[in-house]
C-alpha positions in Angstrom: -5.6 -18.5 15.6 -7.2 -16.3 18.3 -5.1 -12.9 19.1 -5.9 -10.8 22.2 -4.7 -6.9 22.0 -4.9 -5.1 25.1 -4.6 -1.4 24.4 -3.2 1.3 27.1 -4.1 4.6 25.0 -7.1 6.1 24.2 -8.0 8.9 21.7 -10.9 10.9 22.7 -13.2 12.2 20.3 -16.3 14.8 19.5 -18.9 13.6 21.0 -21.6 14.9 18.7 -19.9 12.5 15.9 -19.9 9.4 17.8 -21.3 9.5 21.5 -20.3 6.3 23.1 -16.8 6.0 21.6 -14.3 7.7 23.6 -11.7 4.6 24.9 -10.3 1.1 23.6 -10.5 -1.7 25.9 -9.2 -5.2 25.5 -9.5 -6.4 22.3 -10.2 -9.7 20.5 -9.4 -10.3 16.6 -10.9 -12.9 15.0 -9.8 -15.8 13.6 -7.9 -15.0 10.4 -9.8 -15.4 6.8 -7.5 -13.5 4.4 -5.1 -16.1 3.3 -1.3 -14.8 2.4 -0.1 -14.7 -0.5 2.3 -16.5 -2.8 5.7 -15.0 -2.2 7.5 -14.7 -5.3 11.8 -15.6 -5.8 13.8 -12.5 -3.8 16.5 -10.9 -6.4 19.8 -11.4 -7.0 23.0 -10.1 -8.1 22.2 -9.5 -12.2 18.4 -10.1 -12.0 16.7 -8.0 -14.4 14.1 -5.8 -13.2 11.6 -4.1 -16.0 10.6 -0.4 -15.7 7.5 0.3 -16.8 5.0 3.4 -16.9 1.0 2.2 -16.8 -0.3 5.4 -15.7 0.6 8.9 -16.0 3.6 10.2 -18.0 7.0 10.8 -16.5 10.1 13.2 -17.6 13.1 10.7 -19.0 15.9 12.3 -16.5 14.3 11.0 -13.6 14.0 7.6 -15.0 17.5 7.6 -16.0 18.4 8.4 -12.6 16.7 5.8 -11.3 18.3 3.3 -13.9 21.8 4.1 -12.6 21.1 3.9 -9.3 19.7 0.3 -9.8 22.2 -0.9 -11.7 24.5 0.3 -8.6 23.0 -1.7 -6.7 23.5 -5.1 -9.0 20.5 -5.5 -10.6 20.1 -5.3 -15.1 17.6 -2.5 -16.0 15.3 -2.3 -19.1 13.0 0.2 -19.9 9.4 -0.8 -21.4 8.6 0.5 -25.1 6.4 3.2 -24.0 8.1 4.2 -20.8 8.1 8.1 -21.6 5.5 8.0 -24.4 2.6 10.7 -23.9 -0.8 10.3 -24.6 -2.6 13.3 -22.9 -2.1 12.7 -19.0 -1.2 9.2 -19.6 2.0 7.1 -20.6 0.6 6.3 -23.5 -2.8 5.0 -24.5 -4.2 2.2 -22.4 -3.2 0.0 -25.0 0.0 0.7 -25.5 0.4 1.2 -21.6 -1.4 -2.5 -21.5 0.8 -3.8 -24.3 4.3 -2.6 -21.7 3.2 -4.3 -18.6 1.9 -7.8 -20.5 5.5 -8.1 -22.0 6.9 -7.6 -18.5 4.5 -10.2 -16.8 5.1 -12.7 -19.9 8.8 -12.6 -19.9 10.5 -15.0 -17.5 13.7 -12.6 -17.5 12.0 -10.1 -15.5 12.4 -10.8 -12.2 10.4 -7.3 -11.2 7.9 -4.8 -12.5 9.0 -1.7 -11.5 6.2 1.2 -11.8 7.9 4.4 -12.7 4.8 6.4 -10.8 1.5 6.6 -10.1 -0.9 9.4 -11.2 -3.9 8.1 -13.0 -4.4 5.1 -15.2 -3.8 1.9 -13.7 -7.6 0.6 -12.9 -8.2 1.6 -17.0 -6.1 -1.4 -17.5 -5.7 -3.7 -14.7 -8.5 -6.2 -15.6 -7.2 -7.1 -19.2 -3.9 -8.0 -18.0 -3.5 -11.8 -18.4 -1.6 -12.9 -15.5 -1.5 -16.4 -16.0 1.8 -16.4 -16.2 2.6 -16.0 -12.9 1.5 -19.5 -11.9 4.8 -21.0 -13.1 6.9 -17.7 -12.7 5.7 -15.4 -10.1 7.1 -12.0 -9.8 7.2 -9.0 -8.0 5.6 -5.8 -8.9 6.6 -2.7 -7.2 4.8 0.8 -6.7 2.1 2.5 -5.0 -0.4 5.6 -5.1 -2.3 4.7 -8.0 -0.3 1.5 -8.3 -3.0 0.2 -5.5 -5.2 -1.2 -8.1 -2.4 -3.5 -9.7 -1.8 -4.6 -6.0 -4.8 -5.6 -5.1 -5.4 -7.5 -8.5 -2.5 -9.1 -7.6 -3.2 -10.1 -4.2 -6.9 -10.9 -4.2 -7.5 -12.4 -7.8 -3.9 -13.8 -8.5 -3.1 -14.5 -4.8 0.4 -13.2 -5.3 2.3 -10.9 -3.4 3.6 -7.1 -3.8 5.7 -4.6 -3.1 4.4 -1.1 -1.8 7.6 0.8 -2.2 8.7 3.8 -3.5 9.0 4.2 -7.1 12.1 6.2 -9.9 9.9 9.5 -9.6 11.0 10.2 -6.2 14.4 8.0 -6.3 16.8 11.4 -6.4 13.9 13.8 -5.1 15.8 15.5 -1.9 12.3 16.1 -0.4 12.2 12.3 0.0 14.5 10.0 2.2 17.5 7.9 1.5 15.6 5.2 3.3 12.4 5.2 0.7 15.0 3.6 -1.6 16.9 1.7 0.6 14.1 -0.5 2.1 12.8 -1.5 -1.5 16.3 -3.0 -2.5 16.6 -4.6 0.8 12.9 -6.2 0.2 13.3 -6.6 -3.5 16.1 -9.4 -2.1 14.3 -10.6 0.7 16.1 -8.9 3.1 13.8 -6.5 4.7 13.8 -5.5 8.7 11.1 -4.7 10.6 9.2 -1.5 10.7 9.3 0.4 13.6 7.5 4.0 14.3 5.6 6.2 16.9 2.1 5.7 16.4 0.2 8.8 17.7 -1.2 6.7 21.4 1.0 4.5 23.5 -1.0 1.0 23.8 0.0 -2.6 24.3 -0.6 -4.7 21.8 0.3 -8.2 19.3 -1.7 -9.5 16.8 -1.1 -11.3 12.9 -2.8 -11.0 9.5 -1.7 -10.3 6.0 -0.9 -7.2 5.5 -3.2 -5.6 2.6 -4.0 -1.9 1.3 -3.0 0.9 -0.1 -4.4 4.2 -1.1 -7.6 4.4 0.2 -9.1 7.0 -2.7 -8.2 3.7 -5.0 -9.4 1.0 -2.3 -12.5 2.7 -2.3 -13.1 2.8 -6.8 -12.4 -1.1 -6.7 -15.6 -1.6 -4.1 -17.6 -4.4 -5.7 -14.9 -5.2 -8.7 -13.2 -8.6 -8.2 -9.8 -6.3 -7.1 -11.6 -5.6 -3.8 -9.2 -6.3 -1.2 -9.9 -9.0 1.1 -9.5 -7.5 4.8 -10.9 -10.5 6.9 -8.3 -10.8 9.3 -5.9 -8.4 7.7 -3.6 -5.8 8.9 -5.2 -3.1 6.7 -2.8 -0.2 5.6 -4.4 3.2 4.7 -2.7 6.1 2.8 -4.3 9.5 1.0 -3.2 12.5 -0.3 -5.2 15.3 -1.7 -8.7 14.7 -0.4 -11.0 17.1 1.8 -12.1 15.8 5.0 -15.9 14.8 3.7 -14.2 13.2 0.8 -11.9 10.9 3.6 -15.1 10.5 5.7 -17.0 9.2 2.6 -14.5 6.6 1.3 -14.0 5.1 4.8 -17.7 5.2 5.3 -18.1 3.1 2.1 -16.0 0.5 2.9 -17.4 0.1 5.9 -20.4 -0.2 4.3 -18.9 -3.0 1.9 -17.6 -4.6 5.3 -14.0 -4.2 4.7 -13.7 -2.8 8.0 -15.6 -5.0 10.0 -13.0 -8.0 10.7 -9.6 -6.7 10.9 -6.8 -7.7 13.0 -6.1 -4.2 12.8 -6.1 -0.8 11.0 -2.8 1.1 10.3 -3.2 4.3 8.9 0.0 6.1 7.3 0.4 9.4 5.4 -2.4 11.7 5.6 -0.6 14.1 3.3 -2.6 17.5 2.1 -6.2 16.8 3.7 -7.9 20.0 3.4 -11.5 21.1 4.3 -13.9 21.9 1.6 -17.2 22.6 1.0 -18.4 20.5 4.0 -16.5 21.6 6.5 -15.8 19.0 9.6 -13.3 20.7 12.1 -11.5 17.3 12.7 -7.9 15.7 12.5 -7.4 12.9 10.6 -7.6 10.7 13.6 -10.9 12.0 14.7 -12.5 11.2 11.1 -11.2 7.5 11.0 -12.1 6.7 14.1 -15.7 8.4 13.8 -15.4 5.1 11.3 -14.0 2.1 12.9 -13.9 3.6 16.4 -16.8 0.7 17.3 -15.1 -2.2 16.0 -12.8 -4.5 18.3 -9.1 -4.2 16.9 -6.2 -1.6 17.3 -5.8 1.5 15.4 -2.5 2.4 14.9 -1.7 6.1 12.8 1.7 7.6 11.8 2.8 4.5 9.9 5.7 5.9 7.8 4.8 4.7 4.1 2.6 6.9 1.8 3.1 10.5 0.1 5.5 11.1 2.6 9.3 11.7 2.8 9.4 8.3 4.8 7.9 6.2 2.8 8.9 2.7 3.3 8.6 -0.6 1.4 6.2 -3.2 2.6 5.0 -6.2 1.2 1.6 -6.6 0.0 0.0 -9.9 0.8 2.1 -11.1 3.0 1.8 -12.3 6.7 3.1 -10.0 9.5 2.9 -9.4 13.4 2.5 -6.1 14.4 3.4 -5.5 18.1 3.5 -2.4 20.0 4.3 -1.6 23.7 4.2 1.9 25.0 5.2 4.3 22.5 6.7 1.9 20.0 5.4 -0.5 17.2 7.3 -2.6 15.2 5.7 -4.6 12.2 8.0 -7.9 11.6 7.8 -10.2 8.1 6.9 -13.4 9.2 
């Protein structure tokens, strides 16, 4: 399938970084590669959803929060053993953490995996998971931030679908929108509508591809593990928080590197939360440092994507096929 993406905007750049990129022009994607994933039963009324904590440790009053608003919203709650245990930063030690999330996956009651947070401590665990269990009972597993590494185990070794969503930390945080939760329920049940936004330059444009990603500090520690996302004809989403501009310029440039840049049907970059200069100081936006990156490669670049560390953080699947459209000064990703 052959996808043509003619682009209206442009975004001009320093020309001391990269000279001869200053405009888009038409565009042609590739034929796709990534193949989507298996999509796993949506939720209904009573399913049970398991909460589980694989990373960093979490205070029990938000959890419980998040409990009763989930079981408003019709769905049986459990809580994993070690949910609010503490073993130094973590929830737990990787064992025990380890021990939480293979009961989850094992038992055909739970419908979803719900990670509590993120933090640090996922990719200590991810690769002794046994996940064969999901070839007769697939299920969905819900987070992000750090969370990244379980969902691109899931989608590029187990070939299973995820959902990027927000997660009980942030459920009754007023910093964070009503919608964050909203749009996980209405994907948890299948019932999610398309995303729309103002990306930062009007354009014209349609192509397909999974949709794959995640945080990119994360993206960038699974480089050369078998979790490394494939991105061959993938809508790639992108997301940070807390990095200094060298530190964003040296992730993206190793990935390009590892060529999971190279064939994209296109690059969707949401929040950019807290990007700082540091010792290497570049004088750029956000926007100037990715597309120093992929500025030479043939596909759309679309930024402002509301999911992330960001009050709007939406649920999207992970490993699942989408269009993404735009025309003028909206785009609009639909679940296909």
């Amino acid at each position: 399938m052959q996808s043509t993406a003619h682009l209206t905007g442009s975004l001009t750049l320093q020309q001391d970084f990269f000279p001869e990129l200053t405009t888009f022009d038409t565009l042609t994607v590739s034929d796709h590669n990534m193949k989507p994933a298996v999509i796993p039963p949506y939720l209904r009324e009573g399913d049970r959803i398991e909460i589980i904590t694989p990373a960093s440790h979490i205070e029990e009053g938000v959890v419980h929060s998040a409990v009763r608003m989930l079981e408003e919203s019709g769905f049986r709650v459990t809580l994993a053993e070690h949910v609010f245990t503490r073993f130094g930063p973590f929830a737990g030690t990787d064992n025990e953490r380890l021990s939480d999330i293979q009961r989850a996956t094992d038992d055909p009651d739970v419908k979803a995996v719900l990670c509590s947070r993120g933090g640090y401590g996922m990719s200590r665990i991810v690769d002794r998971i046994d996940f064969s269990a999901l070839k007769k009972q697939p299920k969905w597993y819900v987070g992000y931030s750090d969370i990244t590494s379980l969902h691109t185990w899931l989608n590029s070794v187990c070939g299973v679908a995820s959902l990027h969503a927000e997660m009980p930390l942030n459920y009754t945080n007023p910093e964070y929108l009503p919608v964050c939760y909203e749009t996980m329920v209405r994907a948890l049940r299948g019932e999610a509508e398309p995303v729309r936004w103002s990306p930062s330059a009007e354009a014209s444009l349609e192509v397909s591809g999974p949709v794959t990603g995640g945080n990119i500090s994360l993206i960038y520690s699974l480089n050369g593990t078998p979790a490394q996302p494939e991105t061959d004809g993938a809508i790639l989403f992108l997301e940070e928080i807390g990095e200094h501009f060298y530190h964003l310029d040296r992730m993206l440039v190793s990935m390009r590197m590892a060529g999971l840049l190279k064939n994209l049907s296109a690059l969707v970059v949401g929040g950019m939360e807290k990007i700082t200069e540091g010792e290497h100081v570049f004088n750029q936006t956000v926007e100037e440092v990715v597309m120093n990156v992929v500025g030479g490669y043939d596909y759309p670049v679309l930024f402002n994507f509301p999911a992330g560390h960001i009050p709007d953080n939406r649920a999207i699947y992970l490993g699942r096929n989408a269009s993404l459209r735009q025309s003028g000064g909206e785009a609009v990703l639909t679940w296909l």
